[in-house]
N, C-alpha and C positions, 0 to 999 in steps of 0.2 A: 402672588403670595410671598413669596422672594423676596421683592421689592418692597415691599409690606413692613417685612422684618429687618430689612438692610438699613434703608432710612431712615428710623428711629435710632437703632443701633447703631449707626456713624455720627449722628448729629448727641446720642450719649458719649461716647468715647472722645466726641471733638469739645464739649462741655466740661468734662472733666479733666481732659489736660489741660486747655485753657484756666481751666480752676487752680492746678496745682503746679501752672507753670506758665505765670501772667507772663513773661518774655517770647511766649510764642507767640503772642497777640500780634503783633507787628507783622510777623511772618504771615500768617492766618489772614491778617486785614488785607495786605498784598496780594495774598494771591485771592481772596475776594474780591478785590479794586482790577483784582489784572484782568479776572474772570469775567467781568461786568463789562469791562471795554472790550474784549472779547467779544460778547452779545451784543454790544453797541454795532462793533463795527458790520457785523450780521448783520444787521437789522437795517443799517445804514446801507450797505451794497445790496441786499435784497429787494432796494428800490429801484436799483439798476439791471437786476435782474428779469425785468418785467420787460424789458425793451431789450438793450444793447448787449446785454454778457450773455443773453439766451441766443439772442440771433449772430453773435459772434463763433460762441459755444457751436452752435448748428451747422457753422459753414465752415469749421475746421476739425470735423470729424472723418472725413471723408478719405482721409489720407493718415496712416497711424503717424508718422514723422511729425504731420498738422497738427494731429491730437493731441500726440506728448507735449509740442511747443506751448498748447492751448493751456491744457491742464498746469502745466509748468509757470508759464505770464500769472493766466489767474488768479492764480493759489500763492503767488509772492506776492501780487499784488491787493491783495483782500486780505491777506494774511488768515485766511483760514480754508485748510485742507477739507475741514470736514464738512465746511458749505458747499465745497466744489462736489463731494462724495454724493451730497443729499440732494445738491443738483441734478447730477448725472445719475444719479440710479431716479429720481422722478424722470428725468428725458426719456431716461430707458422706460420706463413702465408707460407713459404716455407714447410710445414710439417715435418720438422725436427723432433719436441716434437711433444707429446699431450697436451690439455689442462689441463689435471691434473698434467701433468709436470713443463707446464709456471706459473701456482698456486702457485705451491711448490717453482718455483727461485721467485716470486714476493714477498711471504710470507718473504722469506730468504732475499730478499735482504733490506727489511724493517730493519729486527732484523743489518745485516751487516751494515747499512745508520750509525747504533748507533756507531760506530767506530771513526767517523770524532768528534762526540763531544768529546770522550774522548781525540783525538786525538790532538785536539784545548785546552780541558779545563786542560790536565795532563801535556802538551809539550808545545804547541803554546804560550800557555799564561807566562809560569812559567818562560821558561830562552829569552834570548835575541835571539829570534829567526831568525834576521837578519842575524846575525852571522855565521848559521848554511844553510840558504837558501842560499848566495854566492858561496860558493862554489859548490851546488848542480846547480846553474844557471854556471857557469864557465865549470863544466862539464858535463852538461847536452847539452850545445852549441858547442862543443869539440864533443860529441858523433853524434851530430846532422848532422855535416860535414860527417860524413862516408855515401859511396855510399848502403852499405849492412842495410836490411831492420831491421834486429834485433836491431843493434846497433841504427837504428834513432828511432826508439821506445823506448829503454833504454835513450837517450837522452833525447827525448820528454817527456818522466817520470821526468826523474831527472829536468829536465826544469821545468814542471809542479810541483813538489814539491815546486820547489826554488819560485815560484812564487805563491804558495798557501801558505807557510809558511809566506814570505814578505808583501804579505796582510792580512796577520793576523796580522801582524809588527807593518802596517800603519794605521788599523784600531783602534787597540788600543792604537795608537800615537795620533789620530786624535780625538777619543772618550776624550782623558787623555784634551787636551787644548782645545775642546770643550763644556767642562764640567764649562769652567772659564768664558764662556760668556754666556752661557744657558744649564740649567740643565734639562734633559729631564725628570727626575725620578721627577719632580714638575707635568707633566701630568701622572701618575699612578693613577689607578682605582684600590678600591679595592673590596673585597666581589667576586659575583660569577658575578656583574654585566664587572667587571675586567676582568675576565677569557675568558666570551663569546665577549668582544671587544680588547683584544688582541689576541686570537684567531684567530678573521678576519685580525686583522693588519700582525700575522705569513703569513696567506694564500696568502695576497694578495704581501707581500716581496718575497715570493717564487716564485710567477707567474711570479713577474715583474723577479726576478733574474735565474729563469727557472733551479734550481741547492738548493736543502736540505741542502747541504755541506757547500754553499755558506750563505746561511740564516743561518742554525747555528752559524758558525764563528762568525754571524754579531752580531747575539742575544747574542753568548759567549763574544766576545771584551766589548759590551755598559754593561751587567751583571759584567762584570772584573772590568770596569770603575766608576762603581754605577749611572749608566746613564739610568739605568731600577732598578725595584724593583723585586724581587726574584719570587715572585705570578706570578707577568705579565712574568719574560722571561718564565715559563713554560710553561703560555699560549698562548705564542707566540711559541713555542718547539712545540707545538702540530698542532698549523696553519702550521711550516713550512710542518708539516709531510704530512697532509691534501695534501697543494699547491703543492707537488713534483708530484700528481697522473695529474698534467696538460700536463707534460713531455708525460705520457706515452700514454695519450689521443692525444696529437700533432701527435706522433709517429702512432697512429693507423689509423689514417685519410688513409692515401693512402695502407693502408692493406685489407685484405679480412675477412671475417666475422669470421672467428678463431683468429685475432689477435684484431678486434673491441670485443670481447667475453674478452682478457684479459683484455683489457684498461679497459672494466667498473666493471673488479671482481676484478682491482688495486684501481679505484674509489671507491667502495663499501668497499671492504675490510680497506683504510685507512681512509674511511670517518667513519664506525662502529666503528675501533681503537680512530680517534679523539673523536667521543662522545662520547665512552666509558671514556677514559682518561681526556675527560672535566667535564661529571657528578660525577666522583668521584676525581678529582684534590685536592680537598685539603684531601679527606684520603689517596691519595697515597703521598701527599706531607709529611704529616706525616708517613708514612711509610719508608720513602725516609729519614726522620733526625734521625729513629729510626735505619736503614742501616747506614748510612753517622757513625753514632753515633759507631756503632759496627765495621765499617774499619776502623776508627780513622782519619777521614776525621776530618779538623778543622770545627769549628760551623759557622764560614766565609766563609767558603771557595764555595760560593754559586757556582760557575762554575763545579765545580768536581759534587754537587750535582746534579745541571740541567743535565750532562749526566749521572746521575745514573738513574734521574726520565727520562729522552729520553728511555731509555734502557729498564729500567722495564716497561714501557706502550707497548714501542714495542711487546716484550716477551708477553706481556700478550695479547695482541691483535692477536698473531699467538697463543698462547696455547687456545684461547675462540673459534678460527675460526677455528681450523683443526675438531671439529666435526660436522662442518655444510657444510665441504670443499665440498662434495658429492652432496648436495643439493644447493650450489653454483654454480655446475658443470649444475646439473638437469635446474635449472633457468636459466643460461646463453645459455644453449642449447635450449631452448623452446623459450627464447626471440628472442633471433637472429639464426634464422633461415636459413639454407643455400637454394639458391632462386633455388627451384626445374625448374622450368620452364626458367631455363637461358637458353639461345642461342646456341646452339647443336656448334656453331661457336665460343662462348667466352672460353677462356681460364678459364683454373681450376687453375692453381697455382700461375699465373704471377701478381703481383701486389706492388708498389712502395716501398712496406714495404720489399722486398726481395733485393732489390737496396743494401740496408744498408752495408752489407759485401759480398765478397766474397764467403764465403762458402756456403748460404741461396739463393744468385742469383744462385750457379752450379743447385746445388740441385734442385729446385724448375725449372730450363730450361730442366733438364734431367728428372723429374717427368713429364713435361708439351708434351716431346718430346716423350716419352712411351708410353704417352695416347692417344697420335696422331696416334703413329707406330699399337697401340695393337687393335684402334677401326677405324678410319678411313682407313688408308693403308693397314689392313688384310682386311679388308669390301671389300675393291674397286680392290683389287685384286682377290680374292678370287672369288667374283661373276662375275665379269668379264669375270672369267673363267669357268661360270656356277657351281661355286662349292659352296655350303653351307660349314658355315663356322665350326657348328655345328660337321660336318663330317671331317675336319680338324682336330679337335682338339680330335675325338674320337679313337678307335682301327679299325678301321674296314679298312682293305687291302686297298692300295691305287688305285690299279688295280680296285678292285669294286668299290669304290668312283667312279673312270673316267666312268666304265663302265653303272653306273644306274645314274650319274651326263647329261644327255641328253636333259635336258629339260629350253632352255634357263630363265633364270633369270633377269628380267627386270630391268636394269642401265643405266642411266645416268652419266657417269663419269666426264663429266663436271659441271653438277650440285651438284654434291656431291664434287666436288672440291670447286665452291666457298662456299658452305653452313657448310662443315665440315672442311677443310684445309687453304682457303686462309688467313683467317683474324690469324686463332691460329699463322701458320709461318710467317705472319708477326708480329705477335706480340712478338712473340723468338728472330726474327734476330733484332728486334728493342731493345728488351732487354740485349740483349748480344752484342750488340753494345754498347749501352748505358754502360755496365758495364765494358767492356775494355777501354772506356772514360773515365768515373768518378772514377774507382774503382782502389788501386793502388793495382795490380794483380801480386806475384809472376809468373817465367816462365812458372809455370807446369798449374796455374788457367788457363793464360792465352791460355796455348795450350788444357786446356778440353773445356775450351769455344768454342774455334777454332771446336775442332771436333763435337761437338753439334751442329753447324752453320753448318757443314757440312755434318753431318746424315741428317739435315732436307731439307735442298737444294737435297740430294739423293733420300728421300721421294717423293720431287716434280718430282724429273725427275723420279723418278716409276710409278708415275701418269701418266704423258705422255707417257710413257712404252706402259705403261698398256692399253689406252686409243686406242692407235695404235696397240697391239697387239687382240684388243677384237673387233672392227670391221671384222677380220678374221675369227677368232673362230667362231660369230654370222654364217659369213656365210659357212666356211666347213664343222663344224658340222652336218648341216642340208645334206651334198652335197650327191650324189648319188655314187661320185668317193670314195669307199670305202680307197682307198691306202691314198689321202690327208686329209682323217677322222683322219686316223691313226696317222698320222706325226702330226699335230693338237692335238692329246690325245697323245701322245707323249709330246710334249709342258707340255701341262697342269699336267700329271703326275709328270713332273721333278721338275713344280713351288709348286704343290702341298707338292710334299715330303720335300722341301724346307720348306714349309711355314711350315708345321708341326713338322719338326726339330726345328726351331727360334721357334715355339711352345713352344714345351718341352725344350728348351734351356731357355727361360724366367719364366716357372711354376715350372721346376723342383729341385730338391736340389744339382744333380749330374751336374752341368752345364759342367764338363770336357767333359763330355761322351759327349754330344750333342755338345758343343764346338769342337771335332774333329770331328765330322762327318759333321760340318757345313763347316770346312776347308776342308774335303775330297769333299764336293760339290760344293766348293767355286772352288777347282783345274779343277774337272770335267767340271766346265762352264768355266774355260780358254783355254783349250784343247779339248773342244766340237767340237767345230767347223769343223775340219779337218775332226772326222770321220760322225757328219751329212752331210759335203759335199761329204764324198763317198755314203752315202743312197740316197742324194737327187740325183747325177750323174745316178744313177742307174735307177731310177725314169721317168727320163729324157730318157735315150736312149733305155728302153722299152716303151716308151709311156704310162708311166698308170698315167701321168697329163698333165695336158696344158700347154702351155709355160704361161701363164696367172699364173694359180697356181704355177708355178715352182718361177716365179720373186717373187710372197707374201710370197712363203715356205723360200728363200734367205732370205729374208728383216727382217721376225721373228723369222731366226734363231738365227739373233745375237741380236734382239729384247731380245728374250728369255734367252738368255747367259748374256746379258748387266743385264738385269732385276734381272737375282739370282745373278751374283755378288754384287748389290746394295741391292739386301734383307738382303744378308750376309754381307753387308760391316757396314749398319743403326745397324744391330744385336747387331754387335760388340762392336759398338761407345755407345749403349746404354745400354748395358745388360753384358759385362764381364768386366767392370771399377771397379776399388776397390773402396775403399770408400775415395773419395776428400780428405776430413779433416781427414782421418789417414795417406794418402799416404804426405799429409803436415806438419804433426808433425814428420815422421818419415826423412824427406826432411829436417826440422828446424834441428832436432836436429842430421843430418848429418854436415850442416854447421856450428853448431857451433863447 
């Protein structure tokens, strides 16, 4: 509703100054043109985030030092904080990282954000930077055209440059003939009363502009132009820093409680840097002419110095926080709390925030479909067959498992279907629909999805397997006809050693060893058939079952054969996959 009312109401207020003060135009177009290569350049690195920045991301979490460095590369090198934000809280909610991981890239990509000022105040401002964005737009629209996914990324980069450079062009075009009909540096405050209401003016340009990068810029052109006073852009430098943690709150909204845990330790951690960096502003600002003064920066040259003071508050604000990082960790764990008493039925992994990329949707479908296979479908198999599951997964002969397993185990497989399976599998195929929709998916994403979709559709149909095979079971078990007991613990023994194989093929470190002997069983139940039908013939023309029993012994034996091929096939699809985003960077840098 908010939202409802805010964006009309700002696109009124931004109609009507434009109306009665056509010299803003200029200003306005710029940071429109600056905003757009902004998106560009997103859009452009979010091709690379399918492969190389994800699996980069991934193996430099492990270590906070790694993490900060990670976060830090990054985020100067993408030039945007708030991709790296909506990265890292999607990893976190797909369980990619830990939280002391997403710490470490959010910390880093603070220090990295500092890139865009120098980037603006050493280059943007200094030559005619029209000049140089043209051709980065000519070829970046050239690269665009090509059908292969690297190249329109390389495009969409170079586009976004050309067009973040050009509004930096416009803005200080706009600020320069601005300046001859109203001079904004006549509303400067100063003292500390300055500080704290420039401050807010930073935070609230940052909200409205949803991009640090973008606020910079803007602060760096009107400081270029003397259209602000030196005092106030700092303290607008530090609102923008504040306003950027709204990004990554946006972004956590449709996450899960590990990613709602980052948003507020980006909150917290940028809001401790701004007050830090506001109550001591003018000794760092002295600190900052006493630097300036030792690089041989000119005594003017106040834009070079606003990203030296960007920089070193940054800096300081990750070297104050890394020894509190642990108890950061402690508080955000205690606060948000993961909801023990959730729905035996709700999904653990699945949530909007995984939507974001590719590689955090695989993930987090193939974590969500193990937890299915490993607690539901062992459960409802398993006892179905009167077998505890306990004894599955222990040493003890399978023969005596079958043999002291006698005593039925009370199931409902239908209600442990809707209560434990229906809602989770519809929530995977709805996701992984959704993500071959929205998501632009190289061929290989799109075929592990494909098989995800397809392990868990096998799931279901084991369920009905299962469902019809355990009506049987219940009653031969019990039967007096010793011979169709048998064929029945026959059954059960072969699903058993099955299940216990896919066991040790998912716990163990040797997965080859268990991997062949799932194929030597996977053979077994395709060529079963032939010689259960010479046992059951035999069966039949001594008389030692019913024609009644002999039809249920037919019907379950391929029951029984269907059933391990689908245990072994879910196995497969779930547990001998390489790792997504290595098999994709190794894929990228095949094609190129």
């Amino acid at each position: 509703m908010i939202k409802k009312i805010l964006f009309p109401t700002f696109l009124v207020i931004l109609a009507i100054i434009l109306y009665f003060n056509p010299n803003f135009k200029t200003i306005a177009a710029g940071v429109a043109v600056l905003l757009f290569g902004v998106i560009l350049l997103e859009e452009g690195f979010k091709v690379f985030t399918k492969g190389p920045l994800q699996f980069f991301l991934k193996q430099t979490t492990d270590k906070l030092y790694k993490s900060i460095t990670a976060g830090a590369f990054v985020t100067a090198f993408i030039q945007s904080s708030s991709l790296v934000s909506v990265i890292t809280i999607s990893f976190i909610s797909a369980g990619l990282i830990s939280l002391s991981g997403g710490l470490g890239l959010i910390f880093g990509a603070n220090i990295g954000t500092t890139a865009t000022a120098w980037l603006v105040a050493g280059f943007g401002l200094k030559i005619k930077i029209a000049s140089l964005a043209m051709p980065m737009l000519i070829f970046g629209l050239i690269f665009s055209f090509k059908k292969n996914l690297i190249f329109k990324g390389i495009g969409n980069v170079l586009a976004g440059l050309g067009f973040f450079f050009l509004g930096i062009y416009y803005m200080k075009e706009g600020f320069d003939v601005f300046k001859e009909f109203i001079d904004l540096s006549q509303f400067a405050v100063s003292g500390f009363l300055g500080a704290i209401i420039y401050t807010g003016i930073g935070i609230i340009i940052t909200t409205i502009l949803q991009s640090s990068s973008a606020a910079l810029a803007l602060i760096l052109a009107a400081l270029a132009t003397g259209q602000i006073e030196y005092a106030n852009a700092l303290a607008l430098a530090i609102g923008a820093n504040v306003g950027t943690t709204i990004t990554a709150i946006l972004g956590s909204l449709g996450s899960n409680i590990a990613g709602k845990r980052l948003a507020v330790a980006h909150l917290i951690f940028n809001v401790s840097t701004g007050l830090i960096a506001l109550i001591f502003i003018f000794p760092l600002a002295d600190f900052v002419n006493y630097l300036s003064e030792f690089l041989n920066f000119k005594e003017t040259d106040y834009t070079l110095k606003l990203a030296l003071f960007h920089t070193i508050f940054n800096v300081l604000g990750v070297v104050l926080m890394i020894p509190f990082i642990r108890k950061l960790e402690i508080f955000l764990l205690r606060i948000f709390k993961e909801i023990e008493n959730k729905g035996i039925d709700e999904p653990k992994y699945l949530n909007e925030a995984i939507l974001k990329f590719p590689g955090t949707l695989i993930s987090a479908v193939l974590e969500e479909s193990k937890y299915l296979y490993k607690n539901a479908i062992f459960e409802i198999v398993a006892h179905a067959l009167n077998i505890h599951r306990d004894d599955i997964k222990s040493d003890i002969n399978i023969k005596k498992i079958i043999k002291q397993s006698d005593k039925k185990i009370p199931i409902d497989i239908e209600d442990l279907y809707y209560s434990k399976v229906k809602n989770i599998y519809g929530q995977i195929i709805n996701f992984v629909t959704r993500g071959q929709q929205e998501l632009k998916l190289t061929k290989q994403q799109n075929k592990r999805l494909s098989e995800l979709k397809l392990a868990n559709r096998r799931m279901v149909e084991i369920i009905k397997d299962t469902k019809e095979l355990e009506k049987n079971v219940s009653v031969f078990l019990v039967s007096d006809n010793e011979e169709i007991k048998n064929e029945y613990n026959k059954f059960r023994k072969k699903v058993v050693k099955v299940l216990r194989v896919i066991y040790l093929f998912r716990k163990k470190e040797d997965k080859d060893e268990y991997f062949n002997q799932l194929m030597i069983l996977k053979r077994e139940a395709k060529t079963a058939l032939k010689e259960d039908n010479k046992s059951l013939d035999r069966l039949i023309r001594k008389n030692l079952i019913t024609t009644d029993m002999a039809s249920s012994l037919v019907n379950d034996n391929v029951t029984v054969n269907d059933l391990i091929k689908k245990l072994i096939q879910v196995a497969e699809l779930l547990y001998s996959e390489k790792d997504v985003i290595l098999e994709t960077v190794i894929n990228n840098k095949i094609q190129q």
